[in-house]
C-alpha atoms as an extended CHARMM CRD file, in Angstrom:
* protein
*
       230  EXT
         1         1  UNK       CA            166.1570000000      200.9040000000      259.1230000000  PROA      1               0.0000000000
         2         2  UNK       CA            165.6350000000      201.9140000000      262.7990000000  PROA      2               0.0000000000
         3         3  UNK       CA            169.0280000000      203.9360000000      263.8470000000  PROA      3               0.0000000000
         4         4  UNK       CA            170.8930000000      205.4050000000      260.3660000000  PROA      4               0.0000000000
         5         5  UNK       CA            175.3190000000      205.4070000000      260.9220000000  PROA      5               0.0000000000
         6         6  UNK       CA            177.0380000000      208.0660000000      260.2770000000  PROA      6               0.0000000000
         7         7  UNK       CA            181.0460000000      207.6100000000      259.3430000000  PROA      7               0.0000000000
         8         8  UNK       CA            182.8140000000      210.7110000000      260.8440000000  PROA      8               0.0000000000
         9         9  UNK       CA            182.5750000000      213.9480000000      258.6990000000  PROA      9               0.0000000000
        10        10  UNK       CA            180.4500000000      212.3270000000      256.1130000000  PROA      10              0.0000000000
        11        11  UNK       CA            176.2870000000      212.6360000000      256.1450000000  PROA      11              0.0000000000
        12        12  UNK       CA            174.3570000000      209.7450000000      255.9230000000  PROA      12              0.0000000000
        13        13  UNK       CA            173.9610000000      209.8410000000      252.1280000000  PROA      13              0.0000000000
        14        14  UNK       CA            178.0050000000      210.0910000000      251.6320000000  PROA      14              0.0000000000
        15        15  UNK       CA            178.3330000000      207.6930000000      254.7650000000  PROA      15              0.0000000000
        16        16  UNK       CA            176.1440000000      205.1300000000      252.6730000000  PROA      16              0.0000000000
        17        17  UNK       CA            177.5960000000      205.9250000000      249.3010000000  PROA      17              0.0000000000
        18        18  UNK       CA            181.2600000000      205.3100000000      250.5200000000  PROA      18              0.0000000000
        19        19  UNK       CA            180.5290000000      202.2780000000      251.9110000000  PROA      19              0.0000000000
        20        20  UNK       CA            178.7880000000      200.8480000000      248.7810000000  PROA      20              0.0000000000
        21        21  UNK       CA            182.4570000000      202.4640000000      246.8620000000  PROA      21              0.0000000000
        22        22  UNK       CA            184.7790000000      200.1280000000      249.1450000000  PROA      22              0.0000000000
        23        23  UNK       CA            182.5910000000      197.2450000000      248.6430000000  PROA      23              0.0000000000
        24        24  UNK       CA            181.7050000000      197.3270000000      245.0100000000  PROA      24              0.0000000000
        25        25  UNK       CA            184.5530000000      198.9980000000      242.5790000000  PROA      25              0.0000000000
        26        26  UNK       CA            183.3650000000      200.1240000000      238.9130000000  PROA      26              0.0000000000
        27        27  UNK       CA            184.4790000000      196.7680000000      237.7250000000  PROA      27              0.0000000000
        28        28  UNK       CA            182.2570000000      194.5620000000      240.0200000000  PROA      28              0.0000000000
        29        29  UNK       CA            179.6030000000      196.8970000000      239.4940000000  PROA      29              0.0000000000
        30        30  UNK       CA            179.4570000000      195.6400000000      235.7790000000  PROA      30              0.0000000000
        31        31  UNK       CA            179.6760000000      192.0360000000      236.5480000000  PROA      31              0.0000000000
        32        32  UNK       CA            176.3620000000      192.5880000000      239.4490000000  PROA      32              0.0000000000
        33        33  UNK       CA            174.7720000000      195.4950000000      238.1280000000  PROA      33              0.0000000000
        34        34  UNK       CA            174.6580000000      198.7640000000      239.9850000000  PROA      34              0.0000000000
        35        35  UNK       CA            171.3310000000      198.7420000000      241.3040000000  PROA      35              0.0000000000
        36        36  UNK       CA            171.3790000000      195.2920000000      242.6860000000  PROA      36              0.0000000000
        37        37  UNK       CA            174.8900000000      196.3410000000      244.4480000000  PROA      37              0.0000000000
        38        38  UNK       CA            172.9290000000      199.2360000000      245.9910000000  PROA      38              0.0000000000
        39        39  UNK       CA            170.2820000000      197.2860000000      247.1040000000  PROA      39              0.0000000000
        40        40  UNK       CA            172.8150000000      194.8130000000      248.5420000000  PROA      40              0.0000000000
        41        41  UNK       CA            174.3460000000      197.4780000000      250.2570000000  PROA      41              0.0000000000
        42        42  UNK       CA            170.7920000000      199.3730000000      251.6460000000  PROA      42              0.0000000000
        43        43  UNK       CA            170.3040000000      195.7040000000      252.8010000000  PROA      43              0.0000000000
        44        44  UNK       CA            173.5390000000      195.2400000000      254.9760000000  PROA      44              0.0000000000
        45        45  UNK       CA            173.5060000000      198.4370000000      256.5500000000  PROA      45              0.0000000000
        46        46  UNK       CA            169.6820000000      198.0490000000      257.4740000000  PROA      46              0.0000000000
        47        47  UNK       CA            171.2420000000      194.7540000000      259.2030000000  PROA      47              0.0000000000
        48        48  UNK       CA            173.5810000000      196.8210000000      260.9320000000  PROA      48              0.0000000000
        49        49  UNK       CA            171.1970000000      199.5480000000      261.9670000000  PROA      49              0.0000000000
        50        50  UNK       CA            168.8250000000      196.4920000000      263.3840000000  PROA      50              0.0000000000
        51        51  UNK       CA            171.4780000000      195.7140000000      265.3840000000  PROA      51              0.0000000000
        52        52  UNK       CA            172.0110000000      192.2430000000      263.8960000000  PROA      52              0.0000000000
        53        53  UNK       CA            175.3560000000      191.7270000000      263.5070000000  PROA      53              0.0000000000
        54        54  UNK       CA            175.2000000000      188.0400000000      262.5370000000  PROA      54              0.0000000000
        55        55  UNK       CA            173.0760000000      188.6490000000      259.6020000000  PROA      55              0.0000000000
        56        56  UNK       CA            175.4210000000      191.7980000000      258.6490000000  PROA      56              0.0000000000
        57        57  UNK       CA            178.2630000000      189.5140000000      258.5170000000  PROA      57              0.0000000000
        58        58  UNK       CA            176.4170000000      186.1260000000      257.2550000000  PROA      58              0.0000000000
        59        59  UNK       CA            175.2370000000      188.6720000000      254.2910000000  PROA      59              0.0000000000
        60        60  UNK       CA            179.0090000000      189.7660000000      253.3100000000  PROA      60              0.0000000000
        61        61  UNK       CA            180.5650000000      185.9960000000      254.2450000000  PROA      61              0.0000000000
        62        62  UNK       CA            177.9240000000      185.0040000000      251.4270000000  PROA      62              0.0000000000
        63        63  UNK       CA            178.9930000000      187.4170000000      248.8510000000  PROA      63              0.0000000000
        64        64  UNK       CA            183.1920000000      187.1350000000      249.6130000000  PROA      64              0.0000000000
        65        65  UNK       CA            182.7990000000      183.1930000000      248.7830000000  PROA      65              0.0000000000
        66        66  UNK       CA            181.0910000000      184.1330000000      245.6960000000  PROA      66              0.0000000000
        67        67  UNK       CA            183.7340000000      186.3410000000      244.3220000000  PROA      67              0.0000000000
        68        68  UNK       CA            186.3600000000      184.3400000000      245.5660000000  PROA      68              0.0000000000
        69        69  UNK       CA            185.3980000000      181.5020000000      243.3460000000  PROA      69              0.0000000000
        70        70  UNK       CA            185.5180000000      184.3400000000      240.6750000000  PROA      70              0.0000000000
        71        71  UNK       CA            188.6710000000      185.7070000000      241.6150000000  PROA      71              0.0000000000
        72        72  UNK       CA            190.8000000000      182.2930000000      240.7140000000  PROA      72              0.0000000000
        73        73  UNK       CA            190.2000000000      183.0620000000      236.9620000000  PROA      73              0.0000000000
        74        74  UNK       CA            191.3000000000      186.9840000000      237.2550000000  PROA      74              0.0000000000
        75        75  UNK       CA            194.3910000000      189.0950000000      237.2970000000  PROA      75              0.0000000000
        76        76  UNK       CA            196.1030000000      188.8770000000      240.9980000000  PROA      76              0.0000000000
        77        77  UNK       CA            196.2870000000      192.3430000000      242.8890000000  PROA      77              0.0000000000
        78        78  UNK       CA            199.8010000000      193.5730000000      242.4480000000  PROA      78              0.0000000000
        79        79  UNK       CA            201.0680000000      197.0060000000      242.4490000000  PROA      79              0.0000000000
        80        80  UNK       CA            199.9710000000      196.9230000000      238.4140000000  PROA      80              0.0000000000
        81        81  UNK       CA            196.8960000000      196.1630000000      239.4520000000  PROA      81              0.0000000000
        82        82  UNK       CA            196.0840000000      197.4190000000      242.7170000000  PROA      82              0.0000000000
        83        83  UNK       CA            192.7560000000      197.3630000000      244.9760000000  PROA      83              0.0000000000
        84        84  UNK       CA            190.0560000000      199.6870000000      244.0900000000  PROA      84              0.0000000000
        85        85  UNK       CA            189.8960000000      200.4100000000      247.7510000000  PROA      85              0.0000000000
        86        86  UNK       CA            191.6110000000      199.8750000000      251.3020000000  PROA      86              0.0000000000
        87        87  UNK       CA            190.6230000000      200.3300000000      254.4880000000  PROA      87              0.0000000000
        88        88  UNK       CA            192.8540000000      200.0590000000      258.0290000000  PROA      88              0.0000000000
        89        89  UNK       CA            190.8590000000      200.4820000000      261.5140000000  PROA      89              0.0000000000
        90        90  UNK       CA            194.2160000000      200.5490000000      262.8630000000  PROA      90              0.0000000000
        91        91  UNK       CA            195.5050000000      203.2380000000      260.4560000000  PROA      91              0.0000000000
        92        92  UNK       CA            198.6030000000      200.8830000000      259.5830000000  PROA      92              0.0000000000
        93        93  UNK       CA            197.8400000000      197.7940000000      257.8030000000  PROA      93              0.0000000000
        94        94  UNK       CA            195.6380000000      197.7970000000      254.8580000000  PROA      94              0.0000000000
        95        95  UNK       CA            192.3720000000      195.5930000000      254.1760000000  PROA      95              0.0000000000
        96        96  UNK       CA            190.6280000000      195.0170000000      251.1400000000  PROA      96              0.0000000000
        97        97  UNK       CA            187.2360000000      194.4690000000      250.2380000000  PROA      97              0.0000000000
        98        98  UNK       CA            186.7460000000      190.8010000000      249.5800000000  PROA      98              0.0000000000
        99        99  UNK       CA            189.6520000000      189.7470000000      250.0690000000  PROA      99              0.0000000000
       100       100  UNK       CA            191.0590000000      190.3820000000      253.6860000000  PROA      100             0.0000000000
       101       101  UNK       CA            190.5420000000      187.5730000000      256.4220000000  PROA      101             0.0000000000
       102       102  UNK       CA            187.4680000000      188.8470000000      258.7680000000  PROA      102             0.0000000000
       103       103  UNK       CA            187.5350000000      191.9980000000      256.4170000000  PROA      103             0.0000000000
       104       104  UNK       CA            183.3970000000      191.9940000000      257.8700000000  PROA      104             0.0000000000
       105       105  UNK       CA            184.2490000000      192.2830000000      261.3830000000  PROA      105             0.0000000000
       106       106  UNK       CA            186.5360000000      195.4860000000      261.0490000000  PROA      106             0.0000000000
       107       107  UNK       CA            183.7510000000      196.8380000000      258.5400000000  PROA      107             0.0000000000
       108       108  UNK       CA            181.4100000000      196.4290000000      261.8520000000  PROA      108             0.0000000000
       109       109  UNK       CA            183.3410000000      198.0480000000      263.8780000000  PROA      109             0.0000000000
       110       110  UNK       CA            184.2250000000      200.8310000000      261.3130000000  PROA      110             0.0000000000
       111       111  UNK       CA            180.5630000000      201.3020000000      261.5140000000  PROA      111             0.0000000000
       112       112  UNK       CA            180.2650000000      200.9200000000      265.3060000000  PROA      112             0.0000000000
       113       113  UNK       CA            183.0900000000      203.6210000000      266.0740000000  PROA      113             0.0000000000
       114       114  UNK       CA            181.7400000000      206.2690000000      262.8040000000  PROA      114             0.0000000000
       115       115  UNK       CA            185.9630000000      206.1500000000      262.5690000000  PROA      115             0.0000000000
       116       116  UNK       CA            188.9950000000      204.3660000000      263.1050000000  PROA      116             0.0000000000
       117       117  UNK       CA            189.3340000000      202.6570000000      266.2140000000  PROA      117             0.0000000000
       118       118  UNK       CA            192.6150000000      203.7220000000      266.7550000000  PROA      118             0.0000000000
       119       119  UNK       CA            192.9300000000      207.4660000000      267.3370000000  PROA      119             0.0000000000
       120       120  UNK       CA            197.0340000000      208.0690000000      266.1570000000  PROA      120             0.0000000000
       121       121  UNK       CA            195.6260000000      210.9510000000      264.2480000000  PROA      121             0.0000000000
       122       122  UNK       CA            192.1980000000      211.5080000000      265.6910000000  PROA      122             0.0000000000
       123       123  UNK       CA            188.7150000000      210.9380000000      264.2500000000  PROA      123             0.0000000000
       124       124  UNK       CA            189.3810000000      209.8230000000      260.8020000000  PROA      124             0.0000000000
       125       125  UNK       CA            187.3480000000      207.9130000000      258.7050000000  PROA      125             0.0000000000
       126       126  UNK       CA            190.3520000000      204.7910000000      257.4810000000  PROA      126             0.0000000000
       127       127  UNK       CA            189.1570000000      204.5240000000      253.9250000000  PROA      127             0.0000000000
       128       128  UNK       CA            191.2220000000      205.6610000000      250.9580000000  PROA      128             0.0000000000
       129       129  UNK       CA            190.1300000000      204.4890000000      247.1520000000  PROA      129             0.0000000000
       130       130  UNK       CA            193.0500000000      203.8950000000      244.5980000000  PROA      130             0.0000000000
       131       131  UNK       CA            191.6260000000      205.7590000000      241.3750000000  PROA      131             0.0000000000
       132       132  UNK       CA            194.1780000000      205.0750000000      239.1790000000  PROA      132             0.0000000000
       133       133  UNK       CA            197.9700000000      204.3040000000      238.8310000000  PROA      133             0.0000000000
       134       134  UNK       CA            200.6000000000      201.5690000000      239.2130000000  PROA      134             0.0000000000
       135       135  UNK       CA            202.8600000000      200.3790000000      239.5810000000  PROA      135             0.0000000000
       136       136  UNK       CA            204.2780000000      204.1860000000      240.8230000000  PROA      136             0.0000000000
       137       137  UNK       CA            207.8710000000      203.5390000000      240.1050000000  PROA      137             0.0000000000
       138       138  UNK       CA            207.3970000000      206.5410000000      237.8530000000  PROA      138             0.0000000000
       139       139  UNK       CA            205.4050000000      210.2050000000      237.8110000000  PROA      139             0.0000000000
       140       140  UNK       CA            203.6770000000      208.5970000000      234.6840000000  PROA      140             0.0000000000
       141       141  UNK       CA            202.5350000000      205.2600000000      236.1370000000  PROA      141             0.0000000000
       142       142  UNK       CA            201.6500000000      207.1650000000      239.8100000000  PROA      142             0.0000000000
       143       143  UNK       CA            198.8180000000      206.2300000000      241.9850000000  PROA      143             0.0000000000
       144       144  UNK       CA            196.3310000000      208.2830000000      242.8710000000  PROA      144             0.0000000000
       145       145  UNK       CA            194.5940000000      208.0260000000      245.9350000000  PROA      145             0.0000000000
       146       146  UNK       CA            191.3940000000      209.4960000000      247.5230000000  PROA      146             0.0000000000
       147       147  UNK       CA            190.5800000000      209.8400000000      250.6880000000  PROA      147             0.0000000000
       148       148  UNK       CA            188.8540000000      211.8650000000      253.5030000000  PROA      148             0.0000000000
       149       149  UNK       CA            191.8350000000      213.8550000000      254.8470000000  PROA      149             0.0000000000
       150       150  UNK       CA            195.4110000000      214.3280000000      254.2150000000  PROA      150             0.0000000000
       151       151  UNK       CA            196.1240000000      211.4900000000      257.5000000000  PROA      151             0.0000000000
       152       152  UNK       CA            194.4900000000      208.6220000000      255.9290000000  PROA      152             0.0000000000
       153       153  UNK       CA            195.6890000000      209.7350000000      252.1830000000  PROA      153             0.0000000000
       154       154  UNK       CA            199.0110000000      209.6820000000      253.4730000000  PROA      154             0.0000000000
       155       155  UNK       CA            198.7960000000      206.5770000000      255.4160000000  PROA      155             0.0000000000
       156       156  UNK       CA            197.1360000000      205.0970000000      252.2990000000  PROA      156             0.0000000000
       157       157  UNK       CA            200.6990000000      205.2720000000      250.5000000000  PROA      157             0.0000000000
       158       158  UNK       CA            202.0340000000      203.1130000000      253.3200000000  PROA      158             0.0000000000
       159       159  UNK       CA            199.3640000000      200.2520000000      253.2360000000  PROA      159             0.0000000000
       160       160  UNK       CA            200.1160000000      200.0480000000      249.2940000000  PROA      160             0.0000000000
       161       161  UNK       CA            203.5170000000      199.7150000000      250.3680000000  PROA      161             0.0000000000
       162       162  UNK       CA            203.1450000000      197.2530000000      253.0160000000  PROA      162             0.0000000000
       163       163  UNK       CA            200.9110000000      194.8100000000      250.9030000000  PROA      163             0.0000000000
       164       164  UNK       CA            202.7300000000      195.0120000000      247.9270000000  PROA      164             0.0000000000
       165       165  UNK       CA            206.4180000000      196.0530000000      248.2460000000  PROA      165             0.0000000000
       166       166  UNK       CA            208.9740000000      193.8060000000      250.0040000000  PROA      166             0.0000000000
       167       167  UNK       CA            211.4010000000      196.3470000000      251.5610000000  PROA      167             0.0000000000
       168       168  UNK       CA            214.8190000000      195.8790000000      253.4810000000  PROA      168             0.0000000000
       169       169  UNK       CA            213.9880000000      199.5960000000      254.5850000000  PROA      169             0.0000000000
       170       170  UNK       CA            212.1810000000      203.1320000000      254.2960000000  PROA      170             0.0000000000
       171       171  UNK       CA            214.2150000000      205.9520000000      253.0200000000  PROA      171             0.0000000000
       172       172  UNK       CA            213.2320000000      209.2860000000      252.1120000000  PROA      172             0.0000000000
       173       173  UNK       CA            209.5830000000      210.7110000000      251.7330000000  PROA      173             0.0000000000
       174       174  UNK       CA            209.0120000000      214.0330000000      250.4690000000  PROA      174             0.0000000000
       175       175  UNK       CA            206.7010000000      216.3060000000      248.8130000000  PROA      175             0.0000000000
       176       176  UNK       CA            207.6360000000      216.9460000000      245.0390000000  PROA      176             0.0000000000
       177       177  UNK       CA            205.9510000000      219.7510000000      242.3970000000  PROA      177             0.0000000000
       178       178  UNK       CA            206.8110000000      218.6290000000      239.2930000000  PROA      178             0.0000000000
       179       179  UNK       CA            208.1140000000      221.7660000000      237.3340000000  PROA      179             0.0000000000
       180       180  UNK       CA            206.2830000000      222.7320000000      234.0310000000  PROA      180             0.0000000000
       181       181  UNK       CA            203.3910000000      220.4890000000      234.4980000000  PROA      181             0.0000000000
       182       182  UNK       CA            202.2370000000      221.9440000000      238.0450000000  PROA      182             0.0000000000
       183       183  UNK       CA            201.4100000000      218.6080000000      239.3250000000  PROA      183             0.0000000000
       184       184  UNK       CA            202.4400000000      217.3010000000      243.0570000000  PROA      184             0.0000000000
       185       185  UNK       CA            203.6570000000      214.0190000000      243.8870000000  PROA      185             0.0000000000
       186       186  UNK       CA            204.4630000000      212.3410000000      247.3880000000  PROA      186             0.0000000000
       187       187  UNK       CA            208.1340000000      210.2320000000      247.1260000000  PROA      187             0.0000000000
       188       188  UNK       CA            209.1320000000      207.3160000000      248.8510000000  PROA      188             0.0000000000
       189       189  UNK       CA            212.9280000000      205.7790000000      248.4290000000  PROA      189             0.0000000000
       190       190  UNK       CA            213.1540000000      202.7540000000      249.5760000000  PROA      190             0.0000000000
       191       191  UNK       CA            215.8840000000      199.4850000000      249.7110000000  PROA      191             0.0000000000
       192       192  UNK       CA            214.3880000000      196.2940000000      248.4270000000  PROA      192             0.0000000000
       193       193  UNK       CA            214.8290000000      192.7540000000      249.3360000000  PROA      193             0.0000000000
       194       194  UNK       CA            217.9510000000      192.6000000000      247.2820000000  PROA      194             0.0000000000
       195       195  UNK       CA            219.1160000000      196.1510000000      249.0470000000  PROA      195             0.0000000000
       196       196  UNK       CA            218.4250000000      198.0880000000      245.8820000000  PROA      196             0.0000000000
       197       197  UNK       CA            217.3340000000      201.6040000000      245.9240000000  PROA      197             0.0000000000
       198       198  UNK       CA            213.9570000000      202.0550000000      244.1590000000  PROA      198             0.0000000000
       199       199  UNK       CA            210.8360000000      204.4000000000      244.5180000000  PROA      199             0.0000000000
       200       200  UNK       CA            207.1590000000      204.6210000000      244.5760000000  PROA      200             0.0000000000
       201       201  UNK       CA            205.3290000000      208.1310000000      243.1720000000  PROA      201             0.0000000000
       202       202  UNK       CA            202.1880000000      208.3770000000      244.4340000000  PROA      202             0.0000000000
       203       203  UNK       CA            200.3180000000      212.0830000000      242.4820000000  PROA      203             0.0000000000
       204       204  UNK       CA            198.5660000000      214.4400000000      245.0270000000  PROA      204             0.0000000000
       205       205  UNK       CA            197.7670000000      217.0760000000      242.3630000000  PROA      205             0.0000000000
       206       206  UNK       CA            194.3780000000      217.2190000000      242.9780000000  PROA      206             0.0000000000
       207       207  UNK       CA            194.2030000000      216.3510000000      246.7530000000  PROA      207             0.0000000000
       208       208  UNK       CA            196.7850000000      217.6450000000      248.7330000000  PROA      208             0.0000000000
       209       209  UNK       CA            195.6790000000      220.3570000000      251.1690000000  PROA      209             0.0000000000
       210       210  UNK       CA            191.9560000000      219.9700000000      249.9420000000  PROA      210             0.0000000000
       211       211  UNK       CA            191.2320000000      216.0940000000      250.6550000000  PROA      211             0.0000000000
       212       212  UNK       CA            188.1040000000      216.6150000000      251.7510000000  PROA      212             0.0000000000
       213       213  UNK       CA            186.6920000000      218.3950000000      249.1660000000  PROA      213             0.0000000000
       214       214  UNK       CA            188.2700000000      216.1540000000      246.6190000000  PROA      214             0.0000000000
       215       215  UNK       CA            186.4430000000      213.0080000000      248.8810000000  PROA      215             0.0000000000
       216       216  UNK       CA            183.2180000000      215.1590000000      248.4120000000  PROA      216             0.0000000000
       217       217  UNK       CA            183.8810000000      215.3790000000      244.5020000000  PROA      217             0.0000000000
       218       218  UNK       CA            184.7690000000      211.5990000000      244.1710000000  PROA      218             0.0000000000
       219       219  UNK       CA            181.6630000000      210.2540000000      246.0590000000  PROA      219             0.0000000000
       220       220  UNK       CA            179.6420000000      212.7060000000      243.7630000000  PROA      220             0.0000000000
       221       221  UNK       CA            181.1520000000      211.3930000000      240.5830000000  PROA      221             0.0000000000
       222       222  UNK       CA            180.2770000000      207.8690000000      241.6330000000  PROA      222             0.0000000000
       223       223  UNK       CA            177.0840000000      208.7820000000      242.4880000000  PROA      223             0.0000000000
       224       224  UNK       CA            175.9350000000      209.4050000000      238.9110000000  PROA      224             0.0000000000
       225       225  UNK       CA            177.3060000000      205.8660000000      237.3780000000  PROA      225             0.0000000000
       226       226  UNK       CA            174.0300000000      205.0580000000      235.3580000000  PROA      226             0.0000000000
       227       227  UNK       CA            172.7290000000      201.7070000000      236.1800000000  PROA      227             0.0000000000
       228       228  UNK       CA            173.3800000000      198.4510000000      234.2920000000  PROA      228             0.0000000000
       229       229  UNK       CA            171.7780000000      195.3920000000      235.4590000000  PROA      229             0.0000000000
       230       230  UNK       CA            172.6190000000      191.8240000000      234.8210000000  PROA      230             0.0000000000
């Protein structure tokens, strides 16, 4: 590798290690092993650092047409069974890994940039993982979302939205503590298709007003899956 990247905020190990966490969720770790997705990943980013950009994205093209022959036979992503992760250079629509049109090319210039290209809330790095959760329309069934700061976590909630809710139009969104329990939810009422009122609860207990640190934590815990080759 002759010029390491460095995503904005992160050092180069977390830079590399949330890179390989939007490409390769615990699931499709199993299914390629987690030291050949490492490997995969030291590989692509030693493209990019080369400066070879048509290898970077020959290397990913290869590996999206292999999983999308895969994907026919699996569950379809749905707000019950959302993306492992999501990433917007634009900070308003959602991509995912693998399956987003030219999902490569924003990657690259993710990569390029060290942050979103778009600045609407200044140097952010646009990634955001959904840990758990769905389909929200309760405090029990709420997503939770990681991210590096409270901009992107927020904006997360919307690209969920966007992809997977068809909405007539946005209502209120507001900050809840859930009495009792002392866990913290982010709201959003909305009128569906049909013009009925629903709602999507997304939990910020352990990330709101300390997103960074909970990044930090999450990249950590991923750090230590053990491996399990095929």
């Amino acid at each position: 590798m002759t010029a390491p990247f460095l995503l904005h905020g992160l050092n180069l190990e977390q830079s590399s290690s949330t890179i390989w966490n939007m490409l390769f969720s615990p699931s499709l770790r199993k299914r390629v092993g987690t030291e050949w997705s490492r490997r995969w990943c030291e590989e692509l980013i030693g493209c990019f650092a080369e400066g070879d950009h048509a290898a970077f994205a020959e290397q990913y093209r290869d590996l999206a047409l292999r999983f999308r022959r895969e994907r026919d036979s699996e569950p379809r992503l749905s707000r019950e069974n959302p993306p492992w992760a999501m990433m917007s250079p634009d900070m308003k629509v959602g991509m995912i890994p693998w399956v987003s049109p030219l999902f490569e090319r924003a990657l690259l210039m993710l990569m390029q940039e060290g942050a979103a290209p778009e600045k609407h809330f200044g140097e952010v790095v646009p990634i955001a993982f959904i840990c758990s959760g769905g389909p929200g329309d309760s405090p029990d069934s709420a997503f939770r979302i990681c991210a590096p700061c409270a901009a992107v976590r927020a904006s997360a909630e919307h690209w969920l939205m966007r992809a997977f809710l068809l909405r007539r139009s946005q209502g209120l969104h507001a900050t809840l503590s859930h009495s009792g329990s002392g866990r913290q939810f982010s709201l959003h009422r909305y009128k569906d298709g049909e013009g009925e009122e629903k709602q999507v609860f997304f939990e910020s207990t352990e990330s709101f007003g300390r997103e960074d640190e909970d990044f930090a934590e999450f990249l950590l815990s991923q750090q230590r899956v053990s491996p399990q080759l095929m």
